[in-house]
VOLOPA-538343 format. One record per residue (C-alpha): residue number from 1; x, y, z. Coordinates in steps of 0.25 Angstrom, whole numbers, padded with zeros to 4 digits. Example, Ala and Ser with C-alpha at 12.3 -4.5 7.8 and 13.67 -1.06 7.14 Angstrom:
VOLOPA-538343
{1,{0049,-0018,0031}}
{2,{0055,-0004,0029}}
***
This chain:
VOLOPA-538343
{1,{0000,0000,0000}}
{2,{0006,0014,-0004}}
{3,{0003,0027,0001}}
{4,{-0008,0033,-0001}}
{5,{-0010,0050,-0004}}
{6,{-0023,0056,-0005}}
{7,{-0024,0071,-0007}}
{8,{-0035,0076,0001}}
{9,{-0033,0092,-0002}}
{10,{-0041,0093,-0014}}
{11,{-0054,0088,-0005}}
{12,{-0049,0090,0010}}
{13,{-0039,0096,0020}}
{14,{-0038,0088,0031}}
{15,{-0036,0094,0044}}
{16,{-0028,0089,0054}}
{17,{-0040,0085,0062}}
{18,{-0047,0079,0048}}
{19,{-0034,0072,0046}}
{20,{-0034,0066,0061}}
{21,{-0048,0061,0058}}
{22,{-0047,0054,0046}}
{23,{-0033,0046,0052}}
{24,{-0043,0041,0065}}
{25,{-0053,0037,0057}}
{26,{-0043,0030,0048}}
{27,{-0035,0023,0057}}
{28,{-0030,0012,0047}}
{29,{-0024,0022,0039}}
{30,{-0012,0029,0040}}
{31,{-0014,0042,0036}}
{32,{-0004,0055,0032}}
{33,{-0008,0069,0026}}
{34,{0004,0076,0020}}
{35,{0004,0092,0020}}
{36,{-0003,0092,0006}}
{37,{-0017,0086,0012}}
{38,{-0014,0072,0006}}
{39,{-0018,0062,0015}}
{40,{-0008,0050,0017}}
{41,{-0013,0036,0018}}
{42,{-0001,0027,0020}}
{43,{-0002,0013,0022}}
{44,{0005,0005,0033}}
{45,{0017,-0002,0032}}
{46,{0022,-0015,0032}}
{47,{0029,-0023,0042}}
{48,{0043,-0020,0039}}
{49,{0042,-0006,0039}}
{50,{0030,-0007,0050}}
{51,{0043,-0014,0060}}
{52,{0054,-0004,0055}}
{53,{0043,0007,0059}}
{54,{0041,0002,0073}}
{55,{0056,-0001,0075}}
{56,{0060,0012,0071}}
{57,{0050,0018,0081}}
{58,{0052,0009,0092}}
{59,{0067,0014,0091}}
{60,{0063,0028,0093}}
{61,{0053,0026,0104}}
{62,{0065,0018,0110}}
{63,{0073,0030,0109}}
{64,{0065,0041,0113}}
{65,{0059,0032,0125}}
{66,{0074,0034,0131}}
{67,{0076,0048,0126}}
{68,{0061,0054,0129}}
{69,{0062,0065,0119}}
{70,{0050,0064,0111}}
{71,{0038,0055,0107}}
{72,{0040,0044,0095}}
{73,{0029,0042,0086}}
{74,{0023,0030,0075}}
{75,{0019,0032,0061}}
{76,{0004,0032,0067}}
{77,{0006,0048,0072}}
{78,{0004,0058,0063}}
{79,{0009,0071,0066}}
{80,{0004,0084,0059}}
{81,{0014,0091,0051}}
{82,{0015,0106,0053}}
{83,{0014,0106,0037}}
{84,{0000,0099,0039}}
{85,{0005,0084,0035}}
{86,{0000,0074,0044}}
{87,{0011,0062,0045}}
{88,{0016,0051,0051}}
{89,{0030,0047,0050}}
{90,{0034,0032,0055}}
{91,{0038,0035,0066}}
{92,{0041,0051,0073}}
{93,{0047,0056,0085}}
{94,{0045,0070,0094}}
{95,{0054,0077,0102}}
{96,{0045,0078,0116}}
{97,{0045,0093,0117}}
{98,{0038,0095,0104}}
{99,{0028,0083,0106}}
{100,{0027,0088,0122}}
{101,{0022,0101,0115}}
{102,{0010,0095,0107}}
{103,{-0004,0097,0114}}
{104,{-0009,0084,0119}}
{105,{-0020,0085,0107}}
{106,{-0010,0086,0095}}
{107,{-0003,0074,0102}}
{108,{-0015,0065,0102}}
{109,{-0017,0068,0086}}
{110,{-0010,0071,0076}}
{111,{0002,0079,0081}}
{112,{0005,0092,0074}}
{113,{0020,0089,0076}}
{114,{0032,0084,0067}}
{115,{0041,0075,0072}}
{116,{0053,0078,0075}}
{117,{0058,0064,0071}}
{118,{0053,0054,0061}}
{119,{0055,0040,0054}}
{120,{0049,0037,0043}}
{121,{0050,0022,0036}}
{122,{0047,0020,0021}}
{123,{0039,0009,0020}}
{124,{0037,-0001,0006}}
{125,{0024,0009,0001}}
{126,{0031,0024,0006}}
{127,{0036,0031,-0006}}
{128,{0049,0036,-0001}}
{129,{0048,0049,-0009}}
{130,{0033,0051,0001}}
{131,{0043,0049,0013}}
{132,{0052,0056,0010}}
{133,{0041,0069,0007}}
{134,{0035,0066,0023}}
{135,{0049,0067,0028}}
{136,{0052,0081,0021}}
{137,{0038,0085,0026}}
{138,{0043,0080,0041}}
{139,{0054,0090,0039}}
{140,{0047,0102,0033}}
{141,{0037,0101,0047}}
{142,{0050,0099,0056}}
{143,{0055,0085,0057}}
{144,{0068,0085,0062}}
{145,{0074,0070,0059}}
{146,{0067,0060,0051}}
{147,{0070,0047,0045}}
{148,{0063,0041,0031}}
{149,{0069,0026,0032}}
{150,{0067,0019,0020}}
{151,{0071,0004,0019}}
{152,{0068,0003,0004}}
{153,{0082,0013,0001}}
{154,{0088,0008,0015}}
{155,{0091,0023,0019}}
{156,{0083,0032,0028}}
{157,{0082,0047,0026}}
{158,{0085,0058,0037}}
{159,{0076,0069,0037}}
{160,{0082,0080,0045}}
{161,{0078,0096,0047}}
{162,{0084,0105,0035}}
{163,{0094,0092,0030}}
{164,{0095,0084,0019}}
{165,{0088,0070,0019}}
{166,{0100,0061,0025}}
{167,{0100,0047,0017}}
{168,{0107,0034,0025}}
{169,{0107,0021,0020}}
{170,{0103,0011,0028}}
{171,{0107,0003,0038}}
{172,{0108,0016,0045}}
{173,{0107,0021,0061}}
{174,{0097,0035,0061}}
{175,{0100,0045,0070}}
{176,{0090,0054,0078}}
{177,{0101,0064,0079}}
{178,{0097,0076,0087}}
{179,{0081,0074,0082}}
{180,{0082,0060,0093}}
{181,{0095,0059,0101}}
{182,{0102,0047,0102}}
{183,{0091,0041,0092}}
{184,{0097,0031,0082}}
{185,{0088,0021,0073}}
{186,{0096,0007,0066}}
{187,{0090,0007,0053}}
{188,{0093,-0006,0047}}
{189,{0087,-0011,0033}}
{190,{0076,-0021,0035}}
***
């Protein structure tokens, strides 16, 4: 199953409480809705990237259980760009200040936030160049560090704040850098 894009703006624009609506009341779906209005239907993953997924995500809730700097989110948030988009990367991190600072109601929905931290894995069905756009979009709404891991080339791209995209091949251990201290990810080809 690809990804699916619908453009909804010739018909409706979805407000953020519209676009809430229609996520709860399609709780099968996993839906996205970029900056243009186009709502994202993308299909779930399958086994292999669903374990990478939870690897890579249990190793930064290890982390930031020792560290409490911030909170670690799943691919099943979606956070509310400040450019309007609606996404979910596959797994996303906070600095504690910033989500400290959030009312408890933006907390329980959709946040209005952008990580400061972000992996995303590219699956069999993601287009890399539809990757690669969501994690130019991250940095344009202040991403600070993000990772596009992508098995089919065996390299990961680093995302960083007014840099270029970084390319290492894999094998390769990630650094959090400054974004997550003393962070490191073992990224080993499958």
């Amino acid at each position: 199953m690809n990804t699916v894009v619908l453009n909804l703006e010739p018909i409706v624009h979805l407000n953020d409480e519209q676009f809430y609506q229609l996520c709860t009341a399609n709780q099968e779906l996993n839906l996205e809705l970029n900056a243009k209005g186009e709502l994202i239907i993308v299909p779930p993953v399958g086994g292999e990237s669903g374990n990478k997924e939870a690897d890579f995500i249990t190793d930064l809730g290890i982390w930031n259980r020792q560290t409490k700097l911030g909170k670690v989110f799943s691919s099943s948030t979606v956070f509310r760009l400040p450019n309007g988009a609606k996404r979910s990367p596959d797994a996303a991190w906070i600095k504690l200040e910033r989500w400290s600072a959030l009312t408890s109601e933006e907390r329980k929905k959709f946040p209005p936030i952008t990580p400061d931290f972000i992996i995303e894995l590219r699956s069999e069905t993601d287009r890399l160049q539809r990757l690669q756009d969501k994690m130019q979009e991250y940095l344009e709404n202040g991403l600070r560090l993000g990772w596009l891991i992508n098995f089919q080339s065996e390299q990961v791209e680093i995302y960083r704040q007014n840099q270029p995209v970084e390319i290492v091949q894999l094998p390769a251990v990630l650094s959090g850098e400054e974004v997550l201290p003393g962070f490191e990810l073992q990224v080993e080809l499958p």
